[in-house]
N, CA, C and O atoms as a CHARMM CRD file, in Angstrom:
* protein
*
  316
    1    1 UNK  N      2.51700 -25.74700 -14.40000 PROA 1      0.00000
    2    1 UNK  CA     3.04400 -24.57200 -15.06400 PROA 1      0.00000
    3    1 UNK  C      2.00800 -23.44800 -14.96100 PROA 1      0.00000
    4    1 UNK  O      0.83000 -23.70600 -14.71300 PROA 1      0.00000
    5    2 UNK  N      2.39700 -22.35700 -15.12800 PROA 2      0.00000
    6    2 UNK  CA     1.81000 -21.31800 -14.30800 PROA 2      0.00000
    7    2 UNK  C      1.21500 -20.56000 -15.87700 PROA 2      0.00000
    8    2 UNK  O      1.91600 -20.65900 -16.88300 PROA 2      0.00000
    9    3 UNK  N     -0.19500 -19.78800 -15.91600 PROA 3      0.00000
   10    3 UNK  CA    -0.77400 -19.55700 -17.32600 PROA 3      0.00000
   11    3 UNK  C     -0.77700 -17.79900 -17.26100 PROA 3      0.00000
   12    3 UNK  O     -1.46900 -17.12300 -16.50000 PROA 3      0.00000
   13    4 UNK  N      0.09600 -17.34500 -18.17300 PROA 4      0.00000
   14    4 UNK  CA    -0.01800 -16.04600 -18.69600 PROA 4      0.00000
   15    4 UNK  C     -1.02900 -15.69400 -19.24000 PROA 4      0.00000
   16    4 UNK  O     -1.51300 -16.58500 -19.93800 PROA 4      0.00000
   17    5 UNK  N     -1.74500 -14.48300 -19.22600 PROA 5      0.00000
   18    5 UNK  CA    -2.79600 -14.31100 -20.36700 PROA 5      0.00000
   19    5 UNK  C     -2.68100 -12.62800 -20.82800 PROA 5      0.00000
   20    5 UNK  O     -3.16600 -11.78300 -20.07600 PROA 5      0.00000
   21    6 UNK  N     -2.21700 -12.34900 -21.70800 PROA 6      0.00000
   22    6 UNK  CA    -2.61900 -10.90200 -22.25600 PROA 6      0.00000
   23    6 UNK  C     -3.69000 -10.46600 -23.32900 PROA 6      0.00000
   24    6 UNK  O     -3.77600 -10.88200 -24.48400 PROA 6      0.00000
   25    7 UNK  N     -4.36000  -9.68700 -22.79800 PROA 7      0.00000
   26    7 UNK  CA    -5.59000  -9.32800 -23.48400 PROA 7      0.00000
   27    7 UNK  C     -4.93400  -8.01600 -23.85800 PROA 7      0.00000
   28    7 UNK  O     -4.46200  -7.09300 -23.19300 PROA 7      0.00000
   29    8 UNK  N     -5.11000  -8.32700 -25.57000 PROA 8      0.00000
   30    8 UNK  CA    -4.65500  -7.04900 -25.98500 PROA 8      0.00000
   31    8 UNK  C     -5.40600  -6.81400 -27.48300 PROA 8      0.00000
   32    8 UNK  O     -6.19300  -7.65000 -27.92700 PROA 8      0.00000
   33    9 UNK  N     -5.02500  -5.43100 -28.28700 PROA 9      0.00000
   34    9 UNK  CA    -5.36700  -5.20000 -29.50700 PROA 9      0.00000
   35    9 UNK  C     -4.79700  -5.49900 -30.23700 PROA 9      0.00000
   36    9 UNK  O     -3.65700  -5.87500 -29.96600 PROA 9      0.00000
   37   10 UNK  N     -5.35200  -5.50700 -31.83900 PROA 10     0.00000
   38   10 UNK  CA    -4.16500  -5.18300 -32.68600 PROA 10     0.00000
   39   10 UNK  C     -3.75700  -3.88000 -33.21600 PROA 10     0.00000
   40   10 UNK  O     -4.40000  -2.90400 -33.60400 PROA 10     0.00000
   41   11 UNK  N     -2.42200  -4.15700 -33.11600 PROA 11     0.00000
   42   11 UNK  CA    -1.89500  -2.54800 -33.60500 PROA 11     0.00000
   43   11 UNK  C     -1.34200  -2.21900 -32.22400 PROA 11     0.00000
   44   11 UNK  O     -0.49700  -1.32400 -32.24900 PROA 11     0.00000
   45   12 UNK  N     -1.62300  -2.74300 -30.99500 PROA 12     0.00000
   46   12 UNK  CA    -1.43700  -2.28400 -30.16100 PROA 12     0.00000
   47   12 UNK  C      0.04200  -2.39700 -29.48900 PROA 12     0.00000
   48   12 UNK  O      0.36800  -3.42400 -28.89300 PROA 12     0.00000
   49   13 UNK  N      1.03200  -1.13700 -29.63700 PROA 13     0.00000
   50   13 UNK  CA     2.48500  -1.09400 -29.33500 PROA 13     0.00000
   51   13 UNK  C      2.75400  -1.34500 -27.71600 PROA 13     0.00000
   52   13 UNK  O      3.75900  -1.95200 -27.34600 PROA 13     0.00000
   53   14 UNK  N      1.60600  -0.74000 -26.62900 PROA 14     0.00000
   54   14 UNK  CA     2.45500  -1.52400 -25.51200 PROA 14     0.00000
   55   14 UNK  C      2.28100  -2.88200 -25.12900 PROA 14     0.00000
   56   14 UNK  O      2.89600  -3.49200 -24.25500 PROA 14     0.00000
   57   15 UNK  N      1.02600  -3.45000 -26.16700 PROA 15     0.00000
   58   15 UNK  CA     1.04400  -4.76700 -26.07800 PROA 15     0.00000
   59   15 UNK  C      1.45700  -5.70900 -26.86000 PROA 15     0.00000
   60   15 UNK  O      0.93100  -6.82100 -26.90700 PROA 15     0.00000
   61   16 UNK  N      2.77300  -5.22300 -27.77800 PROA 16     0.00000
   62   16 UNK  CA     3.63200  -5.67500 -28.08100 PROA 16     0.00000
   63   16 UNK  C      4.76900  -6.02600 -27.06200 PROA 16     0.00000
   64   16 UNK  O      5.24100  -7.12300 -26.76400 PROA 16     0.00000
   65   17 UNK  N      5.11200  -4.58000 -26.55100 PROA 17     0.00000
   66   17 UNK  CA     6.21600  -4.43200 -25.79400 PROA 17     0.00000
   67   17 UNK  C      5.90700  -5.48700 -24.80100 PROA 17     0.00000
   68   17 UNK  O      6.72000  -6.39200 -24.61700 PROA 17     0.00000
   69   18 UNK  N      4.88600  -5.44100 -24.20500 PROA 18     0.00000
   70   18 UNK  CA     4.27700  -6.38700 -22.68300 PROA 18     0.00000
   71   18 UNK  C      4.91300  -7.71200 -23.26000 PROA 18     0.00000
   72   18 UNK  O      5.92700  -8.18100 -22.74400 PROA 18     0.00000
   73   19 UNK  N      4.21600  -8.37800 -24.47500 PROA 19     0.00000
   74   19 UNK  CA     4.46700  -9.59400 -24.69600 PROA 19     0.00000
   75   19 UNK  C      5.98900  -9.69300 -25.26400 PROA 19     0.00000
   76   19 UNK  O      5.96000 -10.71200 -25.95400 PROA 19     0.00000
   77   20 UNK  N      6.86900  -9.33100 -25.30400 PROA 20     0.00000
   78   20 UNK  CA     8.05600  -9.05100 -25.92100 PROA 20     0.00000
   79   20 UNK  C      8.93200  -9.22400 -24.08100 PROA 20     0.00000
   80   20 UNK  O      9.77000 -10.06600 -23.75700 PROA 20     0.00000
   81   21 UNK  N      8.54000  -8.48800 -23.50800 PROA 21     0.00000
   82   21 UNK  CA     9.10600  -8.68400 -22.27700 PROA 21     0.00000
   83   21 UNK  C      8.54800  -9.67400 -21.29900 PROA 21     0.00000
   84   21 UNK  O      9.43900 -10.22800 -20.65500 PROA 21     0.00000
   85   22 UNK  N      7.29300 -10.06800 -20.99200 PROA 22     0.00000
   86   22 UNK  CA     7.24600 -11.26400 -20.65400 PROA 22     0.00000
   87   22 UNK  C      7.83700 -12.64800 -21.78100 PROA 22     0.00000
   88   22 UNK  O      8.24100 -13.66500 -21.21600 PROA 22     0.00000
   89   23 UNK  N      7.84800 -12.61300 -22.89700 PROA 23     0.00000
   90   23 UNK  CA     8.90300 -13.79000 -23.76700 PROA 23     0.00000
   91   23 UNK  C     10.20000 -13.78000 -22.86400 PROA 23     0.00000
   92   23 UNK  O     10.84300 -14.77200 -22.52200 PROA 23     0.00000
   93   24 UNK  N     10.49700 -12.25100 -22.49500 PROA 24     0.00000
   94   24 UNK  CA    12.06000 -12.16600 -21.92600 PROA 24     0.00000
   95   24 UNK  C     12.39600 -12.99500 -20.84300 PROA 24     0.00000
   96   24 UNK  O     13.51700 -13.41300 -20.55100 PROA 24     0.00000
   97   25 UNK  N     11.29600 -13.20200 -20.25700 PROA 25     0.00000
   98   25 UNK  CA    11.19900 -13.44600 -18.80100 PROA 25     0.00000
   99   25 UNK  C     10.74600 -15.04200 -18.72400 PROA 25     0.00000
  100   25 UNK  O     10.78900 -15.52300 -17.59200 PROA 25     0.00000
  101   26 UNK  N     10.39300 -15.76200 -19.60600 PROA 26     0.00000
  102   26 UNK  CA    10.13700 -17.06200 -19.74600 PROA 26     0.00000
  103   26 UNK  C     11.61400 -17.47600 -19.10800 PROA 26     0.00000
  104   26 UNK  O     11.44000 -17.83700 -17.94400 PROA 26     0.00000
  105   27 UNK  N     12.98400 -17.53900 -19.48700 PROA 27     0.00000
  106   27 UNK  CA    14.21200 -18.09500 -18.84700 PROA 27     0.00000
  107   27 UNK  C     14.20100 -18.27900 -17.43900 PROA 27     0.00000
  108   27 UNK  O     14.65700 -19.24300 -16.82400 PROA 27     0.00000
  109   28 UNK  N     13.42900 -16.88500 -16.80900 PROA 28     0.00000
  110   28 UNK  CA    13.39500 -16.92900 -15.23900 PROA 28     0.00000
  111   28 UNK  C     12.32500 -17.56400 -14.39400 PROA 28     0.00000
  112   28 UNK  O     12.34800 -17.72000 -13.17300 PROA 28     0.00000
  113   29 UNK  N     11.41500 -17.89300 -15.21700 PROA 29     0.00000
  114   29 UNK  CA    10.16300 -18.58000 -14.72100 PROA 29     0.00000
  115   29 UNK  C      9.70500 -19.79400 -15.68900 PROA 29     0.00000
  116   29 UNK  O      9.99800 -20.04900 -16.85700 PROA 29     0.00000
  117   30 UNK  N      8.88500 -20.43300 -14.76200 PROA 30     0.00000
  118   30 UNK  CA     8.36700 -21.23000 -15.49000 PROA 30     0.00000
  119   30 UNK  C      6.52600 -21.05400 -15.98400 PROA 30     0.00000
  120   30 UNK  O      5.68300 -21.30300 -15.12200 PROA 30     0.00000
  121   31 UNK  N      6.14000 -20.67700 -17.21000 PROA 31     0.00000
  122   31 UNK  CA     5.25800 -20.32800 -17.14200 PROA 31     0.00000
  123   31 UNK  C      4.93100 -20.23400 -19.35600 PROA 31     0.00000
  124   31 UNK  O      5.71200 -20.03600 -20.28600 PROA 31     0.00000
  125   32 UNK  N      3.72200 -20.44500 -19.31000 PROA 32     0.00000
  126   32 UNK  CA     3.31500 -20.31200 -20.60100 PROA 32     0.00000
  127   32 UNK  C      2.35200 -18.78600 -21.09700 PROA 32     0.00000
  128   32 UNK  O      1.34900 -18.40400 -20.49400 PROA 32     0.00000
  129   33 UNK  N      2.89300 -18.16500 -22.19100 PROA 33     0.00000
  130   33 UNK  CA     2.05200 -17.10100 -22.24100 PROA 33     0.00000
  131   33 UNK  C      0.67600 -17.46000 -23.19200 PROA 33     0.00000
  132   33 UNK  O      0.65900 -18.62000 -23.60500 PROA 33     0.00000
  133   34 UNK  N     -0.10800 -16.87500 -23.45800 PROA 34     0.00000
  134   34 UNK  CA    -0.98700 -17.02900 -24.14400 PROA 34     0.00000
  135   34 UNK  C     -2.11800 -15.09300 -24.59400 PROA 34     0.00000
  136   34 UNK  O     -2.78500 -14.52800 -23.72700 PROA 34     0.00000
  137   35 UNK  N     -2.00700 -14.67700 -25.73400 PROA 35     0.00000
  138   35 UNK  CA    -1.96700 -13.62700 -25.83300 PROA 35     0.00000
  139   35 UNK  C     -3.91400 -13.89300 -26.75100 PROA 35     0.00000
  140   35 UNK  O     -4.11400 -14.39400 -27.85700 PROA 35     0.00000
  141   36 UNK  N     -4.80300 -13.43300 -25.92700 PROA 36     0.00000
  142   36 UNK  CA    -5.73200 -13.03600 -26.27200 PROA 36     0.00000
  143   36 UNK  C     -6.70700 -12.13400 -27.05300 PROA 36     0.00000
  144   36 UNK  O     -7.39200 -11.49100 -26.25700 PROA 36     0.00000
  145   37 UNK  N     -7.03700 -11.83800 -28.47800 PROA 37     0.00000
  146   37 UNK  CA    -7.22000  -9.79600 -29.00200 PROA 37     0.00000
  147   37 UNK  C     -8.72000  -9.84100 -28.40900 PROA 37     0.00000
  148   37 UNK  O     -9.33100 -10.90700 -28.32900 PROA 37     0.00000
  149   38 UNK  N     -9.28600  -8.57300 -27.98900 PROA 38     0.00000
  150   38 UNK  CA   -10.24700  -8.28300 -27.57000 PROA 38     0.00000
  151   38 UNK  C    -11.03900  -7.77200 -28.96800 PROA 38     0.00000
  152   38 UNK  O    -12.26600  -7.87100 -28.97600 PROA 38     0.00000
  153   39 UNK  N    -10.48100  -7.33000 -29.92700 PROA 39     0.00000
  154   39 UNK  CA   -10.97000  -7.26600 -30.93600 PROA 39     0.00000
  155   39 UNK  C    -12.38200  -8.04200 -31.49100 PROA 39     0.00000
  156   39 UNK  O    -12.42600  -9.22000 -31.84800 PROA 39     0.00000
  157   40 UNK  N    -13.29700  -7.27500 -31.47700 PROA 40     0.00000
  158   40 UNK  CA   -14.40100  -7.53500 -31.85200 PROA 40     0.00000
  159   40 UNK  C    -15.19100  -8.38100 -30.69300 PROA 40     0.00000
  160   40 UNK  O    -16.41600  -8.46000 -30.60700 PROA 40     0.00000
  161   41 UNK  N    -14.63800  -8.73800 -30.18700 PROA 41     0.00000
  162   41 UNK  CA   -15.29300  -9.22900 -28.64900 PROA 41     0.00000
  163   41 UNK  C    -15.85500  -8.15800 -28.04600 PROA 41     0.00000
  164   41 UNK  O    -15.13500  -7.25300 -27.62500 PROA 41     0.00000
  165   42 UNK  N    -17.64700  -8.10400 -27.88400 PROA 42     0.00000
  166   42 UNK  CA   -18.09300  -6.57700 -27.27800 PROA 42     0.00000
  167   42 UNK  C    -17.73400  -7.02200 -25.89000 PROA 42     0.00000
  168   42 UNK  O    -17.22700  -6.19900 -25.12800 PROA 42     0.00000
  169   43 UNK  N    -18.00700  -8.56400 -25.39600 PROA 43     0.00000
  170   43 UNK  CA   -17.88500  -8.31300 -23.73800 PROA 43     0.00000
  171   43 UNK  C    -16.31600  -8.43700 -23.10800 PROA 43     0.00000
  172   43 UNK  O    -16.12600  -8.38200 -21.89300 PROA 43     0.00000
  173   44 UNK  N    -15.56800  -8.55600 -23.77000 PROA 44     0.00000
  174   44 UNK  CA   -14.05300  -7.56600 -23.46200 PROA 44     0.00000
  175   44 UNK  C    -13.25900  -6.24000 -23.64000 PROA 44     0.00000
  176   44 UNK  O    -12.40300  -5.61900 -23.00900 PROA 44     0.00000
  177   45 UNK  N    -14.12600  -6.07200 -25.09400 PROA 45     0.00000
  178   45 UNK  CA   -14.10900  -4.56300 -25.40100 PROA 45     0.00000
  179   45 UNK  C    -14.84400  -3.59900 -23.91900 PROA 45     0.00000
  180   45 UNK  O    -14.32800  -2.52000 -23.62700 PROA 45     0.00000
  181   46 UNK  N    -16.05500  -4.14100 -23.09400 PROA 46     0.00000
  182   46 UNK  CA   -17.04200  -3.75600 -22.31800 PROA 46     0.00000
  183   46 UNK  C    -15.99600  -3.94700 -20.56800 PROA 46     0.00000
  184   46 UNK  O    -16.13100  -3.41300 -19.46700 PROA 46     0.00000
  185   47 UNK  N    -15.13600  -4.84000 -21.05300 PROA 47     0.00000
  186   47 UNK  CA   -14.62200  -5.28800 -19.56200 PROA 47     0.00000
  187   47 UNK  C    -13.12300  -4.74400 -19.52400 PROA 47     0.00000
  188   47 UNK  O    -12.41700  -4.60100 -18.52600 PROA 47     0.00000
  189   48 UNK  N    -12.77100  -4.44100 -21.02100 PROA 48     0.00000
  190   48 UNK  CA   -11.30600  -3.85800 -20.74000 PROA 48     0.00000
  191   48 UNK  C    -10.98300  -2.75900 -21.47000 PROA 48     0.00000
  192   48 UNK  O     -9.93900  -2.16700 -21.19700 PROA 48     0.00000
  193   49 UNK  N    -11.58300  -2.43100 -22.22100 PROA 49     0.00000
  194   49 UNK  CA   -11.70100  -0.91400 -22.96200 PROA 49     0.00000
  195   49 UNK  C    -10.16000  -1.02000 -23.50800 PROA 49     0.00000
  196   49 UNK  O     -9.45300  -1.92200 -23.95700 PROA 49     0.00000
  197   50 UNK  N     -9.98900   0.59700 -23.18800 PROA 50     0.00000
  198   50 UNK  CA    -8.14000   1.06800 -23.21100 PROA 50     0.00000
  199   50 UNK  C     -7.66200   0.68200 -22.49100 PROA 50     0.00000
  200   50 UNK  O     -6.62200   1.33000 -22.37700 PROA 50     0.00000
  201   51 UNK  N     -7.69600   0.05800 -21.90500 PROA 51     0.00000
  202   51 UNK  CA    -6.69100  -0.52100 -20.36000 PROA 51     0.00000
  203   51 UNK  C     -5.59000  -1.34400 -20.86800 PROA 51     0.00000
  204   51 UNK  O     -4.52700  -1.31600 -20.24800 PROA 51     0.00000
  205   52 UNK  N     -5.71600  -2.13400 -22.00200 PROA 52     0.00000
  206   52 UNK  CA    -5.01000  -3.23200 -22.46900 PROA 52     0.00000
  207   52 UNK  C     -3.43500  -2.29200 -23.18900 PROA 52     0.00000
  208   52 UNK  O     -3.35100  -1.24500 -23.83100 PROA 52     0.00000
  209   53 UNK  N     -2.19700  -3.45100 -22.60300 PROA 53     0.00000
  210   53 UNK  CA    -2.53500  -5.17700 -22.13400 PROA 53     0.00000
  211   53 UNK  C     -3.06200  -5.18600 -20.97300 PROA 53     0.00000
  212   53 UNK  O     -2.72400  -4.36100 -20.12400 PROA 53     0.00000
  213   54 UNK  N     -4.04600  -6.19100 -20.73300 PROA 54     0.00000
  214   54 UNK  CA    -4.54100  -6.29700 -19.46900 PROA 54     0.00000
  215   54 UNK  C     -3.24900  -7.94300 -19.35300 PROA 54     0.00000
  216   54 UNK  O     -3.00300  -8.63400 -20.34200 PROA 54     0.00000
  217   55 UNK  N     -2.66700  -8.19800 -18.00100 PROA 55     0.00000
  218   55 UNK  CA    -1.88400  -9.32000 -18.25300 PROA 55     0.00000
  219   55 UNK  C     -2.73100 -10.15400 -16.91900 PROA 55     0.00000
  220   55 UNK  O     -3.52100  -9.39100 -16.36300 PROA 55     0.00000
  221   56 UNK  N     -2.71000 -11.06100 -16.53700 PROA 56     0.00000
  222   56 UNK  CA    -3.20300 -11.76200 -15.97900 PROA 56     0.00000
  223   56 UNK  C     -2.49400 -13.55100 -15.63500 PROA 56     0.00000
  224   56 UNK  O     -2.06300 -14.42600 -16.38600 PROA 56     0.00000
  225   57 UNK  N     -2.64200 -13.47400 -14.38600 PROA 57     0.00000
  226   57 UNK  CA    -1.42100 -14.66200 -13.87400 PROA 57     0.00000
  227   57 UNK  C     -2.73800 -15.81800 -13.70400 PROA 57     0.00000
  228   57 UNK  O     -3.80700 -15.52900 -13.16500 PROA 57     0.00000
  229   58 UNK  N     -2.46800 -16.92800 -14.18000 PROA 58     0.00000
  230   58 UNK  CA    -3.36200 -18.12600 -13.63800 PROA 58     0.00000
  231   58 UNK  C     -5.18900 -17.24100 -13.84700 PROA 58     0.00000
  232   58 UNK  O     -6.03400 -17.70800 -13.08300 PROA 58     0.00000
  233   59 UNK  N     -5.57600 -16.33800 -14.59300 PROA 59     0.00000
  234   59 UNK  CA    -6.76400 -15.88700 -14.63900 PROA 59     0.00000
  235   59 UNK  C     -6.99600 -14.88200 -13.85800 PROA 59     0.00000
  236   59 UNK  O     -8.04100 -14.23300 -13.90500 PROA 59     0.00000
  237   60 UNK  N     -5.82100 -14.60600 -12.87900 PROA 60     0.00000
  238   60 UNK  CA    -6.00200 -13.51100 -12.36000 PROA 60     0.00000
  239   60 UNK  C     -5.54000 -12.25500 -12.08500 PROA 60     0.00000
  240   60 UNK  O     -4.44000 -12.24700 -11.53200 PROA 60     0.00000
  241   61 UNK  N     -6.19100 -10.86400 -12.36600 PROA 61     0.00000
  242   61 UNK  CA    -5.66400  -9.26400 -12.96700 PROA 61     0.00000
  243   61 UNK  C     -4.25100  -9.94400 -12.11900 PROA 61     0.00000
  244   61 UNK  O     -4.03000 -10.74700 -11.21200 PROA 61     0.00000
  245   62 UNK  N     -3.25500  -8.78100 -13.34900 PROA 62     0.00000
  246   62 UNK  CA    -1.90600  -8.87700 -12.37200 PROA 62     0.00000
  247   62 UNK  C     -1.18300  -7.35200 -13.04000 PROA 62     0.00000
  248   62 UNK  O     -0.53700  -6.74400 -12.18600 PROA 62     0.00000
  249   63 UNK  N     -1.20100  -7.00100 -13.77200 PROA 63     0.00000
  250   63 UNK  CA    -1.07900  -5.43900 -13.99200 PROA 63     0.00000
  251   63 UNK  C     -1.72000  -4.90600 -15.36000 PROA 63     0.00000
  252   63 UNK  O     -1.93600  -5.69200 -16.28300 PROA 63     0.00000
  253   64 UNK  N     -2.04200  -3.41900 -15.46400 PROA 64     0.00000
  254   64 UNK  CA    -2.26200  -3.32600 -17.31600 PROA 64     0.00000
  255   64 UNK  C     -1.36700  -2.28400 -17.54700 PROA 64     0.00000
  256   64 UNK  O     -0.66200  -1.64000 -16.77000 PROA 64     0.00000
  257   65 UNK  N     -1.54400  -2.22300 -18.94200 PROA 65     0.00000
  258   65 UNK  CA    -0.58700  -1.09100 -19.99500 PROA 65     0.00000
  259   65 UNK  C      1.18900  -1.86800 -19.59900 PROA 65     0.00000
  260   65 UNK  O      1.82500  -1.86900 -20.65300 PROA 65     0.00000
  261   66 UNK  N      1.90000  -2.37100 -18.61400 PROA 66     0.00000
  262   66 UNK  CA     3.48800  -2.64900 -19.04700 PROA 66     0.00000
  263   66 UNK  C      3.44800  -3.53000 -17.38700 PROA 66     0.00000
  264   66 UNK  O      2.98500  -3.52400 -16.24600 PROA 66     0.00000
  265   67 UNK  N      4.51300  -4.36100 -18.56000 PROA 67     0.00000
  266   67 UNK  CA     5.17400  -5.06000 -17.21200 PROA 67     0.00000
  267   67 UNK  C      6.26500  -4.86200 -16.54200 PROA 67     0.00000
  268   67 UNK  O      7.37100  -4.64700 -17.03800 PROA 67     0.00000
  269   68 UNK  N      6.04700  -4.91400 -15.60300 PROA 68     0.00000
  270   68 UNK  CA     7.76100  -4.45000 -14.28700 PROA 68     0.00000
  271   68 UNK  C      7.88300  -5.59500 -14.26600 PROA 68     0.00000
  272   68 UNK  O      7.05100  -6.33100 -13.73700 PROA 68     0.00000
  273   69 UNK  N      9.20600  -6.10600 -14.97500 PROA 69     0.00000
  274   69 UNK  CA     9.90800  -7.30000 -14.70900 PROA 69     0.00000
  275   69 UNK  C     10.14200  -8.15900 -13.19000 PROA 69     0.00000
  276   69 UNK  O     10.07800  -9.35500 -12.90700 PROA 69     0.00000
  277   70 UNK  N     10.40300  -7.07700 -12.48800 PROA 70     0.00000
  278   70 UNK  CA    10.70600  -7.57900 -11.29500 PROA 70     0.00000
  279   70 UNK  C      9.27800  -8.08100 -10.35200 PROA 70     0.00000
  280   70 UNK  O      9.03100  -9.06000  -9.64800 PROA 70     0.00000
  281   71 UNK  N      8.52800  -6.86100 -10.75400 PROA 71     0.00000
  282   71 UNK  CA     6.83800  -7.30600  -9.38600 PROA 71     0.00000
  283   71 UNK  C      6.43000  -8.38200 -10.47500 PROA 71     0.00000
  284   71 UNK  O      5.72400  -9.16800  -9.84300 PROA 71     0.00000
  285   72 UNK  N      6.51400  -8.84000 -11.83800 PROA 72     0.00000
  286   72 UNK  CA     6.23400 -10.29100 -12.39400 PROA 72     0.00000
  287   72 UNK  C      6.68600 -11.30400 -11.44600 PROA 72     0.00000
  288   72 UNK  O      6.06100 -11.87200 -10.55000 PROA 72     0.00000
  289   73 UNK  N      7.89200 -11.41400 -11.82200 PROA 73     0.00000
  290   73 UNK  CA     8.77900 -12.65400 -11.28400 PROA 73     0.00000
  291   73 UNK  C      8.61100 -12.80600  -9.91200 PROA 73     0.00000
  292   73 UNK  O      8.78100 -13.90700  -9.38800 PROA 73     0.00000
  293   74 UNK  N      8.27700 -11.76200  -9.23600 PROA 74     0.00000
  294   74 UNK  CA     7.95500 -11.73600  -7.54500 PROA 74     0.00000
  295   74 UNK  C      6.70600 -12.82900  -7.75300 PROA 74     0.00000
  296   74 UNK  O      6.93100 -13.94200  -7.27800 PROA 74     0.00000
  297   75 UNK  N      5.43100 -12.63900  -8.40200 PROA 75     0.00000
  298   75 UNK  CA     4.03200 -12.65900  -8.62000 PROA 75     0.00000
  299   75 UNK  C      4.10500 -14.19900  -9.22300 PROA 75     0.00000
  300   75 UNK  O      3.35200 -15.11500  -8.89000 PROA 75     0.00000
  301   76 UNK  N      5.12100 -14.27300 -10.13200 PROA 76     0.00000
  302   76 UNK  CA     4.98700 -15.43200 -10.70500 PROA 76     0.00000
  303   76 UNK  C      5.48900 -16.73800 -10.23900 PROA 76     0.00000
  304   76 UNK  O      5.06600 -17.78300 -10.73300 PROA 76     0.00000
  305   77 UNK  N      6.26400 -16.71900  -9.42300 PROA 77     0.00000
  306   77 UNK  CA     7.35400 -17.34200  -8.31200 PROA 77     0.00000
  307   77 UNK  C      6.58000 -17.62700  -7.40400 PROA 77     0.00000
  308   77 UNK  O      6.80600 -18.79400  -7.08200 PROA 77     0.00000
  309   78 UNK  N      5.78400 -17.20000  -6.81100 PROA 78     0.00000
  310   78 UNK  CA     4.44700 -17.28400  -5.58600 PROA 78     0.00000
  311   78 UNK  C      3.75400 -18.53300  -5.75400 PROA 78     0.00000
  312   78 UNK  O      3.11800 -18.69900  -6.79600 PROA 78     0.00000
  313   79 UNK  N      3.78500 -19.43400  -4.88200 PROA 79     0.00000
  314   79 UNK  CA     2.43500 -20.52000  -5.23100 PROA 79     0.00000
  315   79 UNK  C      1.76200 -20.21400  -4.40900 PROA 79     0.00000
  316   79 UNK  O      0.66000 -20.75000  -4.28100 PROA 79     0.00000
């Protein structure tokens, strides 16, 4: 199974939305999310600033600030 990761804030509305639409997208893939806060972490605060959500497939960058449903499922579908 394939590992989601969003690095995000709290309070933070497009990283709500991000994780709200990848949930959507669990039916079409097979894959587990796992939602990370950078909060108070200086060496993510240092590695991802405002950028977040940072989302990340299997550990690796895959887009920040929103997800396009479609370049996911392309990305996530890939072995």
């Amino acid at each position: 199974m394939r590992q989601v990761t969003i690095y995000s804030r709290s309070g933070c509305h497009l990283c709500e939305v991000a994780h709200q639409t990848l949930t959507s997208l669990q039916s079409q893939a097979d894959f587990e999310i796992e939602e990370l806060l950078i909060d108070g972490n200086q060496e993510l605060i240092e590695l991802y600033g405002e950028q977040v959500p940072v989302i990340q497939i299997d550990g690796k960058p895959h887009d920040y600030f929103r997800v396009d449903p479609e370049r996911f499922l392309k990305a996530i579908n890939q072995r």
